[in-house]
KEKE-3310 file (N, C-alpha, C; in steps of 0.2 Angstrom, whole numbers, plus 5000, padded with zeros to 4 digits):
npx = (4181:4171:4155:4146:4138:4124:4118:4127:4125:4123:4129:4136:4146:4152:4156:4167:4176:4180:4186:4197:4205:4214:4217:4227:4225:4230:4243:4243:4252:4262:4265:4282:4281:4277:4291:4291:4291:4303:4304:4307:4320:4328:4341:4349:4340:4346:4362:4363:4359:4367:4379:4376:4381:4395:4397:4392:4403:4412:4408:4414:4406:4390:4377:4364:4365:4369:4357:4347:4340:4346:4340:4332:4321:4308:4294:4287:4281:4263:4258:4250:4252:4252:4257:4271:4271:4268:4280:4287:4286:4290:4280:4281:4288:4301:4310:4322:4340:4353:4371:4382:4393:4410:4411:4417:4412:4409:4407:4398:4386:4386:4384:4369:4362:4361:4358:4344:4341:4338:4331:4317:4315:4314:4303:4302:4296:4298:4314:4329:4343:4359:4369:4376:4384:4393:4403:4415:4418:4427:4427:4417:4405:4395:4397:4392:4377:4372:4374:4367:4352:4354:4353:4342:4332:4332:4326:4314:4307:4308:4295:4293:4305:4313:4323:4328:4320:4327:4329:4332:4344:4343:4348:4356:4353:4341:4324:4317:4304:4299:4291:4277)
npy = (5164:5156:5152:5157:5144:5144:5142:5150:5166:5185:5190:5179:5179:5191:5193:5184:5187:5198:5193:5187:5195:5205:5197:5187:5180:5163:5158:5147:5135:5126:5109:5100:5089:5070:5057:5045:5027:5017:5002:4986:4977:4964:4961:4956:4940:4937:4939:4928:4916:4918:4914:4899:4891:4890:4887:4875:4867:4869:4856:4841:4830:4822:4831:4825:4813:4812:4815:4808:4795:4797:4804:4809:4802:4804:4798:4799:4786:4787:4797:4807:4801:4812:4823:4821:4823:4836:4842:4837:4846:4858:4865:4872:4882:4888:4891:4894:4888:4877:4875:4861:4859:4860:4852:4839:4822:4821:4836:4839:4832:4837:4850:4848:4843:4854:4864:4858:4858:4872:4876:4871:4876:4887:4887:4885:4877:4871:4869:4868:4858:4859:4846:4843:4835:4827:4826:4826:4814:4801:4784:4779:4786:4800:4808:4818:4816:4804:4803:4812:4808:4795:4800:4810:4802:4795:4804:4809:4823:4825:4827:4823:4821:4826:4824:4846:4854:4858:4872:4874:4866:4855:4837:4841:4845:4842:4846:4850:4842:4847:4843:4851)
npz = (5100:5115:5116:5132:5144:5146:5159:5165:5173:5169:5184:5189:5180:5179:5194:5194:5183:5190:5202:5198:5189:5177:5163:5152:5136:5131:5121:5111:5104:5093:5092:5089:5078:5080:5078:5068:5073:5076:5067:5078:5083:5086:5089:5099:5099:5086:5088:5095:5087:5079:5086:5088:5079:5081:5093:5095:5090:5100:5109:5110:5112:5109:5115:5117:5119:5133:5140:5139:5149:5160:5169:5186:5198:5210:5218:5234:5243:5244:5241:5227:5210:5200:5204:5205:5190:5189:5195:5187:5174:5179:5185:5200:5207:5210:5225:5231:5229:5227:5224:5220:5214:5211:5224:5236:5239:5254:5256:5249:5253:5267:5264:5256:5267:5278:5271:5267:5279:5281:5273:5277:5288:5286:5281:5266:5250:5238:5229:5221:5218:5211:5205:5194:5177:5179:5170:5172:5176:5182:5176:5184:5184:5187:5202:5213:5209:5210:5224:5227:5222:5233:5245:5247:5244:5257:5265:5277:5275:5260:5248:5235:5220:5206:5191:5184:5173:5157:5154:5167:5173:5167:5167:5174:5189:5201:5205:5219:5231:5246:5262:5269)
capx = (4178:4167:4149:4144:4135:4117:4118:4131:4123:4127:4131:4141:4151:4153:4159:4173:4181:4183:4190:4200:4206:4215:4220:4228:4223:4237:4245:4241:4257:4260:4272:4284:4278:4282:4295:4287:4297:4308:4304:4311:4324:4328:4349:4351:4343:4351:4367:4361:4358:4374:4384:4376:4387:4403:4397:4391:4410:4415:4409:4417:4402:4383:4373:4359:4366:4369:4351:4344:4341:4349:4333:4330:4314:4306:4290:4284:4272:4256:4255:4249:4257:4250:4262:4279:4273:4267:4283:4293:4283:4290:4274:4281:4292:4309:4312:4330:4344:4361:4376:4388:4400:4417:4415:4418:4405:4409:4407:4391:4381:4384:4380:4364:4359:4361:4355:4338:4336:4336:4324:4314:4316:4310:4296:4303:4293:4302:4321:4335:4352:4362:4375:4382:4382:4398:4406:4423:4419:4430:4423:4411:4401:4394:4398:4387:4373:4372:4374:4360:4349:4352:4354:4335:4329:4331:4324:4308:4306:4307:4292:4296:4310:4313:4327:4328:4319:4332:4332:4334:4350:4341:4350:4363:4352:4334:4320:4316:4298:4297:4285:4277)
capy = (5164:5150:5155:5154:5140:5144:5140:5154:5170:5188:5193:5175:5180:5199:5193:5180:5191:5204:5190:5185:5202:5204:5190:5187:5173:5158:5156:5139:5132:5120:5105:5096:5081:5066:5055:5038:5026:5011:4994:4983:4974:4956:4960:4946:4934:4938:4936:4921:4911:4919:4909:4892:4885:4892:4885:4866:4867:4867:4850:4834:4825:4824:4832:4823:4809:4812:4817:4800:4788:4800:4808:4808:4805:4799:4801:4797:4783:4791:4806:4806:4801:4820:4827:4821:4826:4843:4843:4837:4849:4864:4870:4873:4890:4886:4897:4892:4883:4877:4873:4858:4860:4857:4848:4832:4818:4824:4843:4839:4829:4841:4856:4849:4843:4859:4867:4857:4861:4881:4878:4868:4882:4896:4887:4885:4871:4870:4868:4864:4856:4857:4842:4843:4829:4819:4826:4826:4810:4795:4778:4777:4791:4805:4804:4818:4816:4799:4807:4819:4802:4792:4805:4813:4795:4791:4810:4810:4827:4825:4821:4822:4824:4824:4831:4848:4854:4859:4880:4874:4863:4848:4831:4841:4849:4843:4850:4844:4846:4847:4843:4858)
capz = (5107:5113:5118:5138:5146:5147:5165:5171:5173:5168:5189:5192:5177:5181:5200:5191:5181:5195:5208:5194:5187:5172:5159:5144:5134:5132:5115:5108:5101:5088:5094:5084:5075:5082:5074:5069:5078:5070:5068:5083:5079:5088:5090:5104:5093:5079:5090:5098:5082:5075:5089:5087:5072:5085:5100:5094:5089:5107:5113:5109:5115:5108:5124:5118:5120:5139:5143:5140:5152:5166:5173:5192:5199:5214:5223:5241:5244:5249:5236:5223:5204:5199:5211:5202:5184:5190:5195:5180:5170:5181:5188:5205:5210:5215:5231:5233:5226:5229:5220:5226:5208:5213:5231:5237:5243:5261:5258:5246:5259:5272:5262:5257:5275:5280:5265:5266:5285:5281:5269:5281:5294:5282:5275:5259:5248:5232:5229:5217:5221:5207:5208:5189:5176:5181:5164:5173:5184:5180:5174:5189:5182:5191:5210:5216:5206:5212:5232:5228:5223:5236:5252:5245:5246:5262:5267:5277:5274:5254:5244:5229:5215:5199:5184:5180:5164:5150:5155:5175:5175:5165:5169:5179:5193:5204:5208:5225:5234:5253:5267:5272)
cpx = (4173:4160:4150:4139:4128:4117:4123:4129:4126:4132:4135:4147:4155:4160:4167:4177:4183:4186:4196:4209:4207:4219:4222:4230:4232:4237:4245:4248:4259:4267:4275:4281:4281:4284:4292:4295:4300:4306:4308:4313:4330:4335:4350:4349:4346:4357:4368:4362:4364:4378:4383:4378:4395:4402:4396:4396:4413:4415:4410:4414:4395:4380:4367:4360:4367:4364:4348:4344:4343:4344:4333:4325:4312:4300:4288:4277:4267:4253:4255:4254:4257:4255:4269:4277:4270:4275:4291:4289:4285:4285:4274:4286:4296:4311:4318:4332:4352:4365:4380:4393:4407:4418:4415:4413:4405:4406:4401:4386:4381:4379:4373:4358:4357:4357:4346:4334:4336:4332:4317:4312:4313:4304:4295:4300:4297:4309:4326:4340:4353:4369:4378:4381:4385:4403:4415:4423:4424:4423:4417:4406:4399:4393:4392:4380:4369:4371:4368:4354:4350:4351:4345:4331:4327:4330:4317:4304:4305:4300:4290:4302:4310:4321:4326:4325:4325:4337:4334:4340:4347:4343:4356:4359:4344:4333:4318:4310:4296:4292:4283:4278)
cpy = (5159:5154:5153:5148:5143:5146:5146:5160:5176:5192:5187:5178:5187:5196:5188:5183:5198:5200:5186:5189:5201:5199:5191:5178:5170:5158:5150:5138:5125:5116:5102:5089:5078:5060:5047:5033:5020:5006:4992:4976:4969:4957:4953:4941:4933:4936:4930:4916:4912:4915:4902:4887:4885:4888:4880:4865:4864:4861:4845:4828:4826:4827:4827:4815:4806:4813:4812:4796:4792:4804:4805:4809:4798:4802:4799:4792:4789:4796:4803:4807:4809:4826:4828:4825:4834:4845:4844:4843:4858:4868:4872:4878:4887:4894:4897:4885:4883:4874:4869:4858:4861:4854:4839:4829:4821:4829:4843:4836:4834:4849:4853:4845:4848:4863:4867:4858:4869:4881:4877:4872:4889:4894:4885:4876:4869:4872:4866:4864:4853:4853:4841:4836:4826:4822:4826:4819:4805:4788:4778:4781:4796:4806:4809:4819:4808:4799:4809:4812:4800:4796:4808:4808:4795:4797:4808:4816:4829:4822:4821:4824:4824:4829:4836:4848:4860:4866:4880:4871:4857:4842:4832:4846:4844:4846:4846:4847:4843:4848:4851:4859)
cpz = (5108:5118:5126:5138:5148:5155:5169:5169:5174:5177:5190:5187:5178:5190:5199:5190:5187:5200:5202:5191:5178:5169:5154:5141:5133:5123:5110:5102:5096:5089:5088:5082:5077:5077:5073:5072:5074:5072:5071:5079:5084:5087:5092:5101:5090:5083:5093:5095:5079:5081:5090:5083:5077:5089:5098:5093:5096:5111:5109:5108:5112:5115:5124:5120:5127:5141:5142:5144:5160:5171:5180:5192:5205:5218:5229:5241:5248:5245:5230:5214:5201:5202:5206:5195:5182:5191:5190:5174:5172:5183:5194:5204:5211:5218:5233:5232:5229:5226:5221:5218:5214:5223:5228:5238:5249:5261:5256:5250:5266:5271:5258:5261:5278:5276:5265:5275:5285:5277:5273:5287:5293:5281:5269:5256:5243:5233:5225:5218:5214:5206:5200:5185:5177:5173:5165:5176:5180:5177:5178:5189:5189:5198:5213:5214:5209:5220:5232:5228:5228:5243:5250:5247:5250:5267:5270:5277:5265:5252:5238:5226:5209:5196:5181:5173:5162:5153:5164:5176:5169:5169:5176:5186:5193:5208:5216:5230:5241:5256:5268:5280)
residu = (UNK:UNK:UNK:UNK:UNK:UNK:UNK:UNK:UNK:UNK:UNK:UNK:UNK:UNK:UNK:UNK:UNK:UNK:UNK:UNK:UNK:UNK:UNK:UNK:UNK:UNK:UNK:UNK:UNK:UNK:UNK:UNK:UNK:UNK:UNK:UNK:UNK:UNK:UNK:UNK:UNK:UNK:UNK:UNK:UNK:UNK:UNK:UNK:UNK:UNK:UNK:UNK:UNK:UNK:UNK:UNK:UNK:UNK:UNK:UNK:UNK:UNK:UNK:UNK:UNK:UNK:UNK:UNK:UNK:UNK:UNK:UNK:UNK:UNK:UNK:UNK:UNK:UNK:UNK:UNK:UNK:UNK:UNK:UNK:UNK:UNK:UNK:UNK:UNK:UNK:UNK:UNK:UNK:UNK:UNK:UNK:UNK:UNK:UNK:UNK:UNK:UNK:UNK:UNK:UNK:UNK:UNK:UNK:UNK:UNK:UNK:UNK:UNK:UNK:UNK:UNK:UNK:UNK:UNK:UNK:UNK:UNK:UNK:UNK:UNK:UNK:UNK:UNK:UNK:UNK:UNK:UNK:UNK:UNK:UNK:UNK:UNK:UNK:UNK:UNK:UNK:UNK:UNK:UNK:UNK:UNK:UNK:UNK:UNK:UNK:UNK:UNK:UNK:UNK:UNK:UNK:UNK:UNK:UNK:UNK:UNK:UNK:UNK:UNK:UNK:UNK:UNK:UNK:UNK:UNK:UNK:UNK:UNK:UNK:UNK:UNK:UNK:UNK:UNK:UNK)
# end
């Protein structure tokens, strides 16, 4: 039983137990021990890294040998060079994105006319239009990747762009930075 507090006196405590009544103490119970818990255990990579001997099998092609030389980038007179490698660097938020895989030049310049005036309409600063790397095109290489360049160009709404990093599309998608 644990002594009283000094401080509560024999008529406070007399007037407790009578606006209280009777009580019967609680039982103090003993829980089960808890079970130590198991070392975490990394599956997904483990299956990750078990399918990169299968997967490198599937292409016919070095990729690294694509990713050279193919980078998009272009900045706006007036802004500063800080601007683009903020931007190649992924330091900006993409707020919307858009996919033209399987159009035409036609269908791809309207949908990203269209595309860039809804962004434009929301507010939206940051963007990626993912146009693919041409890996089906004929000899004349990648038709809408080439569209996306030169139609961004000649944007006065753009003022910057550049090529995706690696985990955003890389070589086959840009990031694209609109006027506010």
């Amino acid at each position: 039983m644990k002594r009283r507090s000094p401080s509560v006196h024999d008529d406070d405590s007399r007037l407790f137990r009578e606006a209280i009544g009777d009580v019967r103490p609680v039982v103090a119970t003993e829980s089960a021990p808890e079970r130590p818990r198991p070392d975490p255990v990394p599956f997904m990579r483990d299956a990750d890294e078990a399918a990169v001997p299968a997967d490198s099998l599937l292409f016919d092609y070095d990729p690294a040998d694509l990713e050279v030389g193919e980078e998009l980038s272009y900045l706006r007179d007036g802004y500063p060079p800080k601007l683009l490698k903020q931007l190649k660097r992924g330091q900006f938020s993409i707020q919307a994105d858009v996919d033209l895989h399987q159009m035409n030049a036609a269908a791809a310049q309207l949908t990203i006319t269209e595309f860039l005036a809804e962004c434009h309409r929301d507010g939206i600063r940051c963007v990626r239009i993912i146009h693919g790397k041409g890996l089906r095109s004929k000899a004349a290489g990648p038709v809408l990747k080439g569209l996306t360049d030169k139609l961004l160009r000649r944007r006065d709404d753009v003022v910057a762009f550049a090529s995706a990093r690696p985990m955003q599309g890389g070589t086959g998608a840009v990031v694209v930075l609109l006027k506010p």
